[in-house]
N, C-alpha and C positions, 0 to 999 in steps of 0.2 A: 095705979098710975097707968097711963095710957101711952100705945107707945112711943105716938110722936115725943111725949115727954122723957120714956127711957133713953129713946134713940137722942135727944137735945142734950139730958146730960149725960150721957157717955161720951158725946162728938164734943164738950165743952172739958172735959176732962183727959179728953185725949190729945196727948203734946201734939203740936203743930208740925209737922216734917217736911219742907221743902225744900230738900237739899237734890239737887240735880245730879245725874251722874258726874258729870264733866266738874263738878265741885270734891267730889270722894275722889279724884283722878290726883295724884302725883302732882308736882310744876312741871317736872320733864315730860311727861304724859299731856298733861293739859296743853303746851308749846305744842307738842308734835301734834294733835287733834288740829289746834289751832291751824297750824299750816297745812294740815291736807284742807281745811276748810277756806283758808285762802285759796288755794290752785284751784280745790272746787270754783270756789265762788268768780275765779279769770277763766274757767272754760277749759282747762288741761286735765280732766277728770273722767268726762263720762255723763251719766246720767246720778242722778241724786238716789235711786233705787239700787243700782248698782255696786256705788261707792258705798251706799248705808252698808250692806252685805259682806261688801272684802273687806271694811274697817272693822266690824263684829270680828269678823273670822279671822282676820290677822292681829287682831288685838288677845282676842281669846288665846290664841296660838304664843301670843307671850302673858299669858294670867291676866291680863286685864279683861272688866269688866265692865261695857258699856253698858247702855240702854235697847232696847230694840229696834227693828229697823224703821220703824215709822218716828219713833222718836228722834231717830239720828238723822232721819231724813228733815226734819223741820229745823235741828240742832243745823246741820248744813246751809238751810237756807237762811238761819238768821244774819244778820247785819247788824250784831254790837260789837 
């Protein structure tokens, strides 16, 4: 068997995982994300690089576990 074919069925047999941080997050958790990313997103914030940083680290400092900073940076800039 050749590998693109091992590599085909292994990624066909391997479940599907797209569960986002901010999904594994709490409802209390997930609200309070949500409104630091509203104030972000009206400009009482800072920069997007910034805030990605103290939300890790102030979350970390109560056991939560986000995502990294590039990813929180995008998580920030969305608009759903």
């Amino acid at each position: 068997m050749s590998l693109a074919d091992r590599v085909a069925e292994r990624a066909r047999a391997k479940p599907v995982r797209q569960v986002g941080f901010f999904s594994r997050l709490s409802p209390e958790h997930q609200a309070e994300l949500l409104e630091v990313r509203r104030r972000f997103q009206s400009g009482g914030l800072g920069s997007a690089s910034a805030l990605a940083d103290l939300l890790i680290e102030e979350a970390a400092a109560d056991g939560i576990e986000l995502c990294g900073p590039q990813g929180l940076r995008v998580w920030l800039a969305r608009r759903d």
